[in-house]
N, C-alpha and C positions, 0 to 999 in steps of 0.2 A: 392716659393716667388721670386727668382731670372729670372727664368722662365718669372714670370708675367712681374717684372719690367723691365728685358731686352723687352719684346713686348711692353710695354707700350712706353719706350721711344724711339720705333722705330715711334711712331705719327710724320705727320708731316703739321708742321703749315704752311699753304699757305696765302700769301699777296694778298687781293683783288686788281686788279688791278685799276687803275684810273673810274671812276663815271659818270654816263651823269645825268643829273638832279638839282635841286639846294642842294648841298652837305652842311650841317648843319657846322656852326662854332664850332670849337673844342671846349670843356667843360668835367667839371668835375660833379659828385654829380648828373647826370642823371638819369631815368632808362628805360629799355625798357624790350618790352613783343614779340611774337610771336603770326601771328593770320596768320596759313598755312605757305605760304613763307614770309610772310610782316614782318619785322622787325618795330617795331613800336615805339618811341624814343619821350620822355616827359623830360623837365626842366634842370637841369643844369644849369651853370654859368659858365662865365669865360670875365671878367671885365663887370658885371651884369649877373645876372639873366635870363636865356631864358623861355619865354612863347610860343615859339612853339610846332606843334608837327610835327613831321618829321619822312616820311614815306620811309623805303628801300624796294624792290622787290630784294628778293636774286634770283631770277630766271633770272632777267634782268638788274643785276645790275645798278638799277636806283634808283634814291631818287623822291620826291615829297613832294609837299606840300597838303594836305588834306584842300577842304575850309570845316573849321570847322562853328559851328553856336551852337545858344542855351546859356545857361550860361556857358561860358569860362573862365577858372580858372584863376589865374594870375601865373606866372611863378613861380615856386619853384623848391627848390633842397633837395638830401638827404630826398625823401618823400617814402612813400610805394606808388606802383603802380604793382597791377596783374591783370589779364584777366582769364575771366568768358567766354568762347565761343567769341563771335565776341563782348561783351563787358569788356570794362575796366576799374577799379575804381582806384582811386587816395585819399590819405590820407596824411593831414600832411605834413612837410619839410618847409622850410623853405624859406621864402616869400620877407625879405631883413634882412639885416646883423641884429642881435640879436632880429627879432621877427620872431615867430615860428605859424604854424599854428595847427588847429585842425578839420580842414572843409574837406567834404567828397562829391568828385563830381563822377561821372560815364559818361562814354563815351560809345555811341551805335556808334563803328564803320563801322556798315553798314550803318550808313545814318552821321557819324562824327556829332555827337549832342552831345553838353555836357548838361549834367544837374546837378544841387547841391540838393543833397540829405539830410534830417536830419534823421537820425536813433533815436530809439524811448532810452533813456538812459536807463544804468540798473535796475532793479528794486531793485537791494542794488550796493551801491556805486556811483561815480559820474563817470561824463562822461573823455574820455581819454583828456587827458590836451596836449596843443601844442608842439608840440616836430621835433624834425628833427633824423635822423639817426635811426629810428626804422626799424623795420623787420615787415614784411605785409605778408602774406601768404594764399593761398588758398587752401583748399580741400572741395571737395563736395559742399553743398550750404555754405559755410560758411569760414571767412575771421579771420587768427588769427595775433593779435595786438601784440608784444614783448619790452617793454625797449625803448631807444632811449634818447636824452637829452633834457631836460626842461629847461629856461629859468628863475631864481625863482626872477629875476629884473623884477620891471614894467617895468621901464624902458629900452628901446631897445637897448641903447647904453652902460649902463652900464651892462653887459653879466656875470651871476651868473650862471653857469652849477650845474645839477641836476642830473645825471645820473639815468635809470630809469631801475626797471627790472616789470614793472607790466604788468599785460598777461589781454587781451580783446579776447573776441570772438564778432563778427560781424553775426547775419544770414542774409543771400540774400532772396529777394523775385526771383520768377523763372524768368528769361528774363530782369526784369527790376527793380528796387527798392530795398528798404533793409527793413530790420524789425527792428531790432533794436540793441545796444548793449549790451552783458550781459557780468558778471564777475565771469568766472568757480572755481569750486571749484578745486583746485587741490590736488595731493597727493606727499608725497617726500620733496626736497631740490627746491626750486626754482633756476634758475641759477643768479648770480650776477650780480647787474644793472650792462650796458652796453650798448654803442651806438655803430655805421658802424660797424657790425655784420651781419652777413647771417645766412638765416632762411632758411630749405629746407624741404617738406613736400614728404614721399616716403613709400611705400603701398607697400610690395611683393605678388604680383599674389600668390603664393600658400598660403599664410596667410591671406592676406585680414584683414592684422594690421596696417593702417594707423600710421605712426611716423612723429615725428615733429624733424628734427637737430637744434641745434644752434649751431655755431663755430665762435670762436674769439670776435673780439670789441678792443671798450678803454673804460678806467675804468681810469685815471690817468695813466695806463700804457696799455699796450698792452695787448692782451691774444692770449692764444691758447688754452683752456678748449673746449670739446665738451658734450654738453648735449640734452639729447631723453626726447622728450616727447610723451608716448600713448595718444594719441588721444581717445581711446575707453576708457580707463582707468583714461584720465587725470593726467597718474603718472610720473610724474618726474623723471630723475636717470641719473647716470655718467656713461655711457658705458665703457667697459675694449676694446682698441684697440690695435691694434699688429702693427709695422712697423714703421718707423720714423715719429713723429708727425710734421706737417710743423710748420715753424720758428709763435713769438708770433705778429698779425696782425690784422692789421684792413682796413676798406676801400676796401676790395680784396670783389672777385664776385662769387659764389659757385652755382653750376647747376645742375642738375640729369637727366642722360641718361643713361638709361638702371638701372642696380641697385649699378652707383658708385655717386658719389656727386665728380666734377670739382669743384678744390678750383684755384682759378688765383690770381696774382699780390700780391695788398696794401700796406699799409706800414709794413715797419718791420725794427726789430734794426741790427744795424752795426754789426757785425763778425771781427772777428780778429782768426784767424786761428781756426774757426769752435767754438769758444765761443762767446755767445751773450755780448756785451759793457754792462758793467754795466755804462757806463757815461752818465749821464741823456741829454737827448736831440739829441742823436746820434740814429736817424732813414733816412731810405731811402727805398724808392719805388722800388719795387720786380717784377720780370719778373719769379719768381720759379711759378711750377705747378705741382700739386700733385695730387691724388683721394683719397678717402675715399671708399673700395668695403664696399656697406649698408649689404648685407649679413653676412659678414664676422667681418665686422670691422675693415679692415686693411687698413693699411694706404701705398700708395705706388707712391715713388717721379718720377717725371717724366721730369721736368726741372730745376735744379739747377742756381743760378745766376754767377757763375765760368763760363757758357759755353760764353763766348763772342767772340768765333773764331767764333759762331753762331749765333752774331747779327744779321745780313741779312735774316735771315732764319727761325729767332722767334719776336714774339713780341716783343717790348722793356720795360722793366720796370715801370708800370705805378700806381698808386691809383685812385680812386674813376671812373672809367671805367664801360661802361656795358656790361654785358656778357649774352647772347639770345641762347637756344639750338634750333633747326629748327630741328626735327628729329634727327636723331646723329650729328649733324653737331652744333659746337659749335661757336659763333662769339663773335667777340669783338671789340668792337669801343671807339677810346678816352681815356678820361682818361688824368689825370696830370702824369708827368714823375718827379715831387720833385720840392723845391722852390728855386729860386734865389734869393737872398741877396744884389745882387746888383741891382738887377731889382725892387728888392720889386713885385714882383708879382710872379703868379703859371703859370709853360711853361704846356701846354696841347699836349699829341700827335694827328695827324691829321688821321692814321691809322687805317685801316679795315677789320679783319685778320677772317681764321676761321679754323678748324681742325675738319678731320671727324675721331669721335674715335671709330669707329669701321667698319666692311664690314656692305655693304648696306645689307637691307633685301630684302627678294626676292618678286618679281613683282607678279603682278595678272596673270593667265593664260594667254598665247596667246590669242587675239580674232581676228574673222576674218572679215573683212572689205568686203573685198569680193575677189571673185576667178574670174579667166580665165583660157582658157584651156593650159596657159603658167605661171601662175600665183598668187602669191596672195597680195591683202593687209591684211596690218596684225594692228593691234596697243595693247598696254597693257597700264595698269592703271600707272600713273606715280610714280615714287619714289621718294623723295623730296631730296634734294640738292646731286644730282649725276653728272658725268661726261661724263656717256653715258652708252649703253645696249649692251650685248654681246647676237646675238641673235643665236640661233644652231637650225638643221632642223636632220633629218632622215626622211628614206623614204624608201617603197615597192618596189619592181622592179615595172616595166611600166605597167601599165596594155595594154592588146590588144587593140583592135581597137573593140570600141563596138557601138551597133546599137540602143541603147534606154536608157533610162534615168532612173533613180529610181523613184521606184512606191510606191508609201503611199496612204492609204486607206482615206476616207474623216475623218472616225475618227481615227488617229494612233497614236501609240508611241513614242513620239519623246521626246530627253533628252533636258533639258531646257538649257544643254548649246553646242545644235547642232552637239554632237559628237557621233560617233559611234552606229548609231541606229540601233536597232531591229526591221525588219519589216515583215511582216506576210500574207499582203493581196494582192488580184491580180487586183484590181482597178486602174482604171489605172489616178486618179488625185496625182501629183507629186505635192510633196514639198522636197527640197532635204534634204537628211541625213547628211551631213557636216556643214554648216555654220545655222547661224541664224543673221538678221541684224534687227537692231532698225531706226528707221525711223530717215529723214535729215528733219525734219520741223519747229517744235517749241520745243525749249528749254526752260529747267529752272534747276538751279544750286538746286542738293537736299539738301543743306546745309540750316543752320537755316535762316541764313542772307548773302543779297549781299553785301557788300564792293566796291564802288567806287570809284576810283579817279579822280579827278579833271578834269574839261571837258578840262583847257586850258594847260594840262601837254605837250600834243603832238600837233605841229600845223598838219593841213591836209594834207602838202605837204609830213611832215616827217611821218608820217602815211602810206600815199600812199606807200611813199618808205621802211618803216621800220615796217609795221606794229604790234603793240601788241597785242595778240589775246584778248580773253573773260575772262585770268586770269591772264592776265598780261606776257605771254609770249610771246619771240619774237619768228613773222614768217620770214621763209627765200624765197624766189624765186631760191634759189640756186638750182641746179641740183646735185642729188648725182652723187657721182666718180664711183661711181659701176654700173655697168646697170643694176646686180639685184634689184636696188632702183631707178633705173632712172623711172621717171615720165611717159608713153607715152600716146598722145592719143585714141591709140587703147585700152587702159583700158574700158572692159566693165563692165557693173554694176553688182553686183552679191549679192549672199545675206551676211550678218555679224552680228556679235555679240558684239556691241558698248554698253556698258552699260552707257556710258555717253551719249548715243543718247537716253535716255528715255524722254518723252514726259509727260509733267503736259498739263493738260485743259486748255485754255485759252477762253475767248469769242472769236467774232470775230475779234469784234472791238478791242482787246487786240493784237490781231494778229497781225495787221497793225503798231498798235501807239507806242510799245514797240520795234519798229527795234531801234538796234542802230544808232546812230551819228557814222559819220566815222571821227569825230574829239575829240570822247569819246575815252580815253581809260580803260577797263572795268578790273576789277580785279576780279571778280566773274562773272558769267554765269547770264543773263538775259534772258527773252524771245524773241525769235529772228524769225524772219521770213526771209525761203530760196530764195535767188532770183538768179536769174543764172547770171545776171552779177552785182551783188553786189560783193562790199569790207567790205561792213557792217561786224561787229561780223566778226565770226570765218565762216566765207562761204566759199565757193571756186565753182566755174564754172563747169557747167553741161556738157561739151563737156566732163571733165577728169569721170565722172560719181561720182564723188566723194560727201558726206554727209558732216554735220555737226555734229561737238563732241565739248563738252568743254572745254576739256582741252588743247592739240595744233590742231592746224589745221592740216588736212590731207596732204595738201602740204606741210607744215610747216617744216623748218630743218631735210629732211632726210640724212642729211651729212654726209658721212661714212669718218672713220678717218683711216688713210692709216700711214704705220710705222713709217712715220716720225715726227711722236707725234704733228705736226703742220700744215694744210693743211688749202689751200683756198680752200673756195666755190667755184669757179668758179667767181667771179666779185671780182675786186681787189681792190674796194673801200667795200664790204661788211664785213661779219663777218665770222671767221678764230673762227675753231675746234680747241679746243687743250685740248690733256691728258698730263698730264704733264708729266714728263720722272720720275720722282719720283712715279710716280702711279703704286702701281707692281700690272702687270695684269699677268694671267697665262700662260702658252702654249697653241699652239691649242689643244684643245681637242679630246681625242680619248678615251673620257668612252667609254663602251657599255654598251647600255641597250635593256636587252633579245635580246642579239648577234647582234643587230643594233647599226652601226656605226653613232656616233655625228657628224655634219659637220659643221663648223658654215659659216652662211652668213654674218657677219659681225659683227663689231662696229657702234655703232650708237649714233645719240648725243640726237634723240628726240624719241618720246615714239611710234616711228610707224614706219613702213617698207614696201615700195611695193619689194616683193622677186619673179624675177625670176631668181636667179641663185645662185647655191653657193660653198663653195671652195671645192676642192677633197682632200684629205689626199696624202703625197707624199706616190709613191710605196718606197723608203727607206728612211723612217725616220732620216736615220743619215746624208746623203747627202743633208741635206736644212735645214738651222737651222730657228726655229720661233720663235728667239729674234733677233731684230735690236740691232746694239751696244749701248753699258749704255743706254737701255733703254727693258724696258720687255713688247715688243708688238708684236703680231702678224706678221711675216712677209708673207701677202697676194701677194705679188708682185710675188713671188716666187712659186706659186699656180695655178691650174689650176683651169679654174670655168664651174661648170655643170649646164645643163640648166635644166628648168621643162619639166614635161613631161606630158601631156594631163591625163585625166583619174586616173591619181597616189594618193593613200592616203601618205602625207608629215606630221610628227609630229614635232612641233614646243616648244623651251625653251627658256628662257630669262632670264639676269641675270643683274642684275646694278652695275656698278662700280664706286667708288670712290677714296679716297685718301688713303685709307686701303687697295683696291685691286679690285677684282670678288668675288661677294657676291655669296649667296645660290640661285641657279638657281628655278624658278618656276614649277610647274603641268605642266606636255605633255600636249598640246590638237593637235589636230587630224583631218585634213582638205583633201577635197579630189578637185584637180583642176577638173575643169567643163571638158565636152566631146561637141567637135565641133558638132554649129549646131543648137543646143538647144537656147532661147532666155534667153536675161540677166535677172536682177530682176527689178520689177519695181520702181522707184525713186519719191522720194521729193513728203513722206507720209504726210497727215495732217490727225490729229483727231481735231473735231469741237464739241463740247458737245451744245446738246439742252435742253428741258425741259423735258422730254422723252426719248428720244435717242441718237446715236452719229453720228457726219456725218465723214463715213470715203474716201479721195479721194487719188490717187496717180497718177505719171505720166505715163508712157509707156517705157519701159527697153529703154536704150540709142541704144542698140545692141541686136534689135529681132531677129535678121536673118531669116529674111523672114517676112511675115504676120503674126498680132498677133490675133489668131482668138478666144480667150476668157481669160479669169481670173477668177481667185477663190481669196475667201479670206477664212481663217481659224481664228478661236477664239480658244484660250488654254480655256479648260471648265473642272470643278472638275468631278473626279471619284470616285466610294468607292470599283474600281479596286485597290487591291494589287498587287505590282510590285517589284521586283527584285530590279531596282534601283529607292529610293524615288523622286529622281530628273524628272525622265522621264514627260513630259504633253502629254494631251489628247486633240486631236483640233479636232473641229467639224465646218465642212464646212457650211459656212453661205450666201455665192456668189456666183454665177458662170454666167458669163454674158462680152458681149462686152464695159460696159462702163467703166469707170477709177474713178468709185463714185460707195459704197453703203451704206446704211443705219444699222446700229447694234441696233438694237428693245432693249426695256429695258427687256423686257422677256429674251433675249437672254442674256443682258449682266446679270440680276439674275443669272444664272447657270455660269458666269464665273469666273476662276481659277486666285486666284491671286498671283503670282509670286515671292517668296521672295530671291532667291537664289543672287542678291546685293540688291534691292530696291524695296519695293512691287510695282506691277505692276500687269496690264493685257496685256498680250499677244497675238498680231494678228498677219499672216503670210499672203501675199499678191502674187504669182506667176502667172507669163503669161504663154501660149500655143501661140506653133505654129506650123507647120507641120509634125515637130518632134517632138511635145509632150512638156511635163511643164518643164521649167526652173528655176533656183531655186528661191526661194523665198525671199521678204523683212520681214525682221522681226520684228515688232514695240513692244515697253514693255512702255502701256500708265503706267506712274508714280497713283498712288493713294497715298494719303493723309495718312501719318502715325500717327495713332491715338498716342499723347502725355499726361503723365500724369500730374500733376500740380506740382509733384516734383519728386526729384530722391529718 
């Protein structure tokens, strides 16, 4: 237990720093949700009532204002509001000073449409009565209603409190709508009426026993009581917890990451050397933080209100505040700090804080962008509110100097994620064994719904300069400090494994009409069309040979962060990396695995890397140390750096860091640099679907070297071959000819293999020839339509 609490209260809270955007007036009685990175912020008050909604990007620390449309609720405070996927519904709170509401709206935030919903009433009992301060909750299709305070005046101004403990269930219809309200039967003690109480709904993976918490409120006085509700059982009960239970509160904001429940702030009563005042009316606003482990039931303090030698460096004291998890990453905005007496009114704080409470978890496998015979690009799937990626290489001795290319049979076995293949036949149509690339043509985000913001958030000028890519992140033009990340353009095209580069159908005419605005800034992935010198979307210019992905751009912040925990990009009016010096990151690394030495090429701030070079390990370790003073970073400077080597198979790991440290490093994968000579892969793939067939075209490698005297294309196609590893596909050669277009019959695509290994797809591989024989290949994974059921 000490153990625990000692790590726990090694957390540490970081102050967002200042906001570009228009930044919401301080208030109380808010609430907000998470939809990806988008912090999403509804009602409140603070001298009136806010009816906006107000939108954060934790990614780019920006605000925004969403143009809403549809039926728009009127401001309210202390109302339930949770999020269903990219939709959000709202219940209740309170509308002006002593009337209360009852009305139930839903917001589709990918198109910011409000609608007012009526749910169908129960079919015993009446519908939920207007109330403010209740608890709203979601699990599965279905919304649970708790308690909260009733009004029992007609009259608005004369305010008769009710306190309520009655329990609604709500079911959702899928995507859009409700059904209706019903009124469960329960079993056990109900918990006692009570309002500004938190409700937390938490499922442990091996039980698959949905539970409902409630903790705290008021009641005429405070509470600290916690009570479970089964969900499957509908049965009520008072859990036995171990550890100090936190002080008796209300108005505080409780979250679930991982399997603890975050209790923050509220109000709570005065102390006097660690006994609660019994003298009525002696409360104040809390800056303590605690957890609840839901496994366990223990209870373990983590911020005390004694520490005020650590103002600066914790939040401050606040009630009715909202508290948003983003992944581990816990935030907190606003909030009153207690009442003035003199002022007759409530002070609000204006702050924006967040703590990561745990290491990041580990990234998707290396994928590879593409190879040269000095080189690779590399990117991984991102990890949501991190500080940067610690990326490590090992590697084979050099290979010789060789005079021909890898050979694959027109039908061969090749692993669907490009590595380490098995190959058998003496044919001589190459597609290579190391990489696999998805095509840079048309995009579409596989998520349910796009999310847009506002066309006039960015003007064009600041775009130009600043751009925000397809999800709301910023690109840089910066050049990394490393030269293993430096940009050049002798970059030739090669083939890669982009799983965000997968391809949905579009018509034609969709093709065209769907480019971005370059005065849009997009928050989800559209369909985009590649143009070599477009700023459009997430594009980037055909000289670097570089594709389109959705999540950052390929140029985008390849920043390498150098020991001194604070470094410019290179332009001194830009944007400046920083880990903070509280961020404990590890030593260089020198696992082995199976007697190969780790090396890392660096730190990095965004989810991708051009690597030619990386660090060497000192011949004596103790003679160079690899911490900077008060600060646990790598010291690179102190390093020698090795280059690539032609021909070489390099196995790659990645690891994300936060405010905890270096998380759990990723799966090897296993890439082999290109051998001089050979031509690149061919670029900027389009699939065009007809009524019949598909039209497939692509460009001609940036970098043939020499004359390109044919091309093949391959289609991944089912086998009722048994294989060693389930992963491997079977392609069968459907092209081979001088143009840069060919046709994929529907015959042909019947027998094709669809791809589920991230997203169902079909699978086509594209390679030039040239005097030296096939280069490697592009590798497209057309997106297919995942069949959905009408519920869960």
């Amino acid at each position: 237990m000490a153990a625990a609490a000692a790590a726990a209260a090694a957390l540490s809270w970081r102050r967002v720093p200042s906001s570009t955007g228009p930044v919401p007036r301080s208030r109380h009685g808010h609430r907000a949700v998470a939809i990806r990175e988008l912090l999403i912020i509804f009602g409140g008050g603070n001298e009136g009532i806010a009816d906006e909604l107000h939108v954060y990007n934790t990614a780019t620390n920006q605000w925004f204002l969403p143009a809403v449309r549809g039926d728009i609720p009127p401001g309210c405070a202390a109302h339930g509001f949770v999020c269903d996927g990219t939709r959000i519904l709202v219940f209740g709170g309170m509308v002006e000073y002593g009337r209360y509401s009852n009305d139930l709206y839903e917001l589709q935030a990918s198109r910011w449409l409000w609608k007012k919903v009526k749910p169908q009433p129960p079919s015993i009992g009446s519908l939920p009565c207007p109330r403010l301060g209740h608890s709203f909750s979601l699990y599965g299709n279905k919304c649970y209603l708790f308690g909260g305070l009733a009004n029992e005046s007609e009259d608005s101004n004369n305010n008769i409190p009710r306190y309520l403990n009655d329990f609604y269930e709500l079911e959702l219809q899928h995507g859009s709508g409700v059904v209706g309200w019903s009124i469960p039967m329960t079993k056990g003690i109900l918990p006692s009426p009570r309002e500004s109480h938190t409700a937390i709904v938490y499922c442990r993976k091996d039980l698959r026993n949905p539970k409902m918490y409630i903790f705290g409120g008021m009641c005429g006085c405070r509470l600290n009581d916690l009570w479970e509700l089964d969900i499957e059982t509908m049965t009520w009960s008072r859990p036995e917890t171990k550890g100090t239970v936190p002080l008796p509160r209300s108005l505080h904001t409780a979250n679930v990451i991982g399997n603890k429940m975050y209790v923050f702030g509220g109000w709570v009563p005065q102390t006097v050397e660690d006994e609660i005042s019994a003298r009525d009316g002696e409360w104040k606003c809390t800056s303590s933080f605690s957890y609840l482990n839901l496994d366990t039931t223990e209870w373990i303090g983590l911020i005390s209100d004694c520490q005020e030698d650590k103002k600066n460096l914790l939040p401050g004291p606040r009630a009715g505040h909202c508290a948003v998890a983003v992944g581990t990453r816990l935030y907190i905005w606003s909030g009153r700090d207690g009442y003035r007496k003199a002022w007759n009114n409530q002070v609000c704080c204006k702050d924006l804080w967040y703590l990561d409470t745990e290491k990041p978890p580990a990234p998707s496998q290396v994928q590879l962008i593409r190879a040269t015979t000095n080189s690779f690009q590399v990117k991984w799937d991102e990890v949501p509110t991190v500080e940067g990626y610690l990326l490590q290489l090992n590697a084979d001795s050099p290979a010789p100097t060789v005079t021909g290319g890898t050979v694959v049979p027109e039908t061969a076995l090749l692993n669907s994620q490009g590595i380490k293949l098995d190959l058998h036949s003496q044919t001589n149509h190459m597609v290579p064994n190391n990489v696999q690339v998805t095509s840079n043509s048309l995009l579409k985000l596989e998520a349910k719904e796009n999310i847009t913001e506002p066309e006039n958030i960015v003007t064009q000028e600041a775009t130009k300069k600043n751009h925000l890519d397809s999800r709301g992140f910023k690109e840089s033009n910066a050049p990394s400090l490393l030269p293993a990340c430096t940009l050049g353009p002798q970059t030739s095209a090669n083939v890669a494994e982009l799983h965000d580069l997968d391809i949905r159908t579009v018509n034609p005419d969709a093709s065209v009409s769907s480019t971005v605005s370059s005065t849009q800034t997009m928050v989800t992935q559209q369909a985009v069309k590649t143009e070599s010198s477009s700023t459009n979307g997430a594009v980037v210019k055909d000289e670097t040979s570089l594709t389109t992905f959705s999540s950052k751009s390929e140029v985008a912040e390849t920043t390498f962060i150098m020991p001194s925990t604070k470094v410019s990009t290179g332009h001194t009016n830009n944007s400046t990396v920083h880990l903070s010096k509280t961020t404990p990151l590890r030593q260089m690394a020198t696992v082995k695995t199976r007697e190969r030495q780790w090396y890392d090429v660096g730190i990095f701030k965004s989810n991708s890397a051009l690597v030619s070079q990386y660090y060497l390990l000192p011949e004596e370790k103790s003679s160079i140390s690899n911490k900077v003073e008060n600060a646990d970073v790598p010291d690179y400077s102190l390093l020698k750096k090795q280059d690539l080597f032609p021909g070489t198979v390099y196995r790659f790991r990645v690891a994300a860091i936060n405010g905890c440290g270096v998380g759990s490093f990723s799966k090897v994968s296993e890439f082999k640099t290109c051998i001089p000579g050979f031509p690149g892969a061919p670029s900027t793939v389009r699939i065009t679907k007809s009524v019949d067939c598909i039209h497939l075209s692509w460009e001609p490698p940036v970098s043939p070297s020499g004359n390109i005297l044919e091309y093949s294309a391959y289609l991944a196609i089912r086998t009722t071959q048994v294989h060693e590893n389930p992963n491997q596909l079977v392609f069968m050669k459907i092209y081979c000819g001088l143009k840069t277009s060919c046709i994929v019959t529907a015959a042909q695509l019947s027998n094709a293999h669809v791809d589920y290994t991230s997203r169902p797809a079909i699978v086509f591989r594209i390679s030039a020839k040239n005097e030296r024989g096939y280069g490697p290949a592009t590798q497209v994974r057309w997106l297919q339509e995942m069949k959905t059921s009408s519920s869960k």
